[in-house]
C-alpha positions as CSV (number, residue, x, y, z in Angstrom):
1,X,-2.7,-1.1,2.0
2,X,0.7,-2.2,0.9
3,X,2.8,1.2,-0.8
4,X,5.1,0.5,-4.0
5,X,6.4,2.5,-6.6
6,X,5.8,0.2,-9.7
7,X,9.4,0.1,-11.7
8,X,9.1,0.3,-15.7
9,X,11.2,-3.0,-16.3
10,X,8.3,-5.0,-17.1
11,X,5.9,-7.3,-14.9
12,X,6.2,-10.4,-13.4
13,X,3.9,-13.1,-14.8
14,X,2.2,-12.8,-12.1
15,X,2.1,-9.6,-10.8
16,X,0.1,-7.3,-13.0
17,X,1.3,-4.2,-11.4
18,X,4.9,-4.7,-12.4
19,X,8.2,-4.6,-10.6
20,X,8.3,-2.9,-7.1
21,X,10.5,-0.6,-5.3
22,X,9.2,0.0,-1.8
23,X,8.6,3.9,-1.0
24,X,10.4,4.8,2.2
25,X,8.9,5.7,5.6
26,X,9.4,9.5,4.9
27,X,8.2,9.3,1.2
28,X,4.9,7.7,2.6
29,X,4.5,10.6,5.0
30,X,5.0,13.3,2.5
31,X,2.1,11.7,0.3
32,X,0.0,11.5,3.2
33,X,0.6,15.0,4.8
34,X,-2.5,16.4,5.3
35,X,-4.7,13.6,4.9
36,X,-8.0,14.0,6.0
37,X,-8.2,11.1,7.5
38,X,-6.2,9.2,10.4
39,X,-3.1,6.7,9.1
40,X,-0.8,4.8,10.1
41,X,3.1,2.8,9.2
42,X,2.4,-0.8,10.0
43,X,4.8,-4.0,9.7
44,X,8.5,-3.6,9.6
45,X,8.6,0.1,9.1
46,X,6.4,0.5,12.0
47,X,8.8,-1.5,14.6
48,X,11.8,0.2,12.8
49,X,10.2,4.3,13.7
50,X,9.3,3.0,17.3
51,X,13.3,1.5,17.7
52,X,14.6,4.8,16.4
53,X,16.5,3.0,13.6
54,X,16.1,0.7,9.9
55,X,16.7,-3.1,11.5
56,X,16.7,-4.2,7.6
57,X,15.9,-3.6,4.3
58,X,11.8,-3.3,3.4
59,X,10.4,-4.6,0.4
60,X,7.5,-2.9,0.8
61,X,5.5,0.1,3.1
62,X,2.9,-0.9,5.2
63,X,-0.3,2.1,5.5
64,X,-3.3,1.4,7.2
65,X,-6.6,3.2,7.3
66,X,-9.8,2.6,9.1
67,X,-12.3,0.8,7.4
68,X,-14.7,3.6,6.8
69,X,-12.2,5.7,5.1
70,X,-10.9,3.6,2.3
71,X,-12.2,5.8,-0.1
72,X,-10.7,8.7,0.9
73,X,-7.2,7.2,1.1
74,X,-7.9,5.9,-2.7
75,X,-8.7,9.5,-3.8
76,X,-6.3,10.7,-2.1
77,X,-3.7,8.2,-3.6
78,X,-5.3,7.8,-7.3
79,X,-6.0,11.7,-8.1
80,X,-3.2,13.5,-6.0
81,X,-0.3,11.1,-6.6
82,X,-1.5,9.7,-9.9
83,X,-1.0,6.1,-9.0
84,X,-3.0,3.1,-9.7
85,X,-3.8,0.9,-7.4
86,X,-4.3,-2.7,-6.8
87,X,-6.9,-4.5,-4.6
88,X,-5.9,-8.4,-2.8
89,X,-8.1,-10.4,-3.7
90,X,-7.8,-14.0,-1.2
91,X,-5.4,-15.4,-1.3
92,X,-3.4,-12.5,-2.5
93,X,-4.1,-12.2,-6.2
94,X,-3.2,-8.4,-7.4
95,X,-6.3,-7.1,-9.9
96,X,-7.4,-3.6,-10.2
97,X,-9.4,-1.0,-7.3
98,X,-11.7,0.5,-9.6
99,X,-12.2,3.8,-9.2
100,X,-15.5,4.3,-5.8
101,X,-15.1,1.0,-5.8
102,X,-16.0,-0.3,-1.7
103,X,-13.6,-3.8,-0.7
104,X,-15.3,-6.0,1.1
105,X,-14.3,-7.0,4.3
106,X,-12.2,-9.8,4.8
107,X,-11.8,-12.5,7.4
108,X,-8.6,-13.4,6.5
109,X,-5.7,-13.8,3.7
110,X,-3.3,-16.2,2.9
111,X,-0.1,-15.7,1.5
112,X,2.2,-18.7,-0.4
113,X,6.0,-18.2,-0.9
């Protein structure tokens, strides 16, 4: 799970979650203080806590959860911080995570510029 804070100037055409501002390392570790489930800071955040320093600016937070505990983190994200959240569908096309709703696994993703 990718972690943005979703800015009010209006959405990209394609983007229907908006403009982003990526949440900082620390902000991501308030919201999940207390989880009751294991997490973790992946991607360039991740390298950046393990050197001790920020090696560049991050457009976005990367969170992962196990598998079996997606639900949780969505609760967890949806109810106690009020956000709504976005599912990536291959190859990376933003649409709604209904509420319970179970992603399927997925062998892989692409990504285009």
């Amino acid at each position: 799970m990718t972690i943005r804070e979703v800015n009010g100037d209006g959405p990209p055409a394609a983007d229907p979650a908006g403009a982003w501002s990526p949440l900082s390392a620390s902000d991501v570790s308030r919201m999940f203080r207390g989880a009751a489930f294991p997490w973790w800071m992946a991607g360039g955040w991740a390298i950046d806590l393990f050197v001790g320093r920020q090696t560049r600016r991050h457009a976005d937070t990367d969170v992962l959860v196990l598998r079996r505990d997606q639900l949780a983190a969505q609760s967890l994200l949806a109810a106690g911080a009020g956000w709504e959240l976005y599912a990536a569908d291959p190859p990376g096309v933003l649409r709604a995570w209904r509420r319970g709703e179970w992603l399927p696994r997925l062998l892989q993703t692409t990504h285009s510029p």
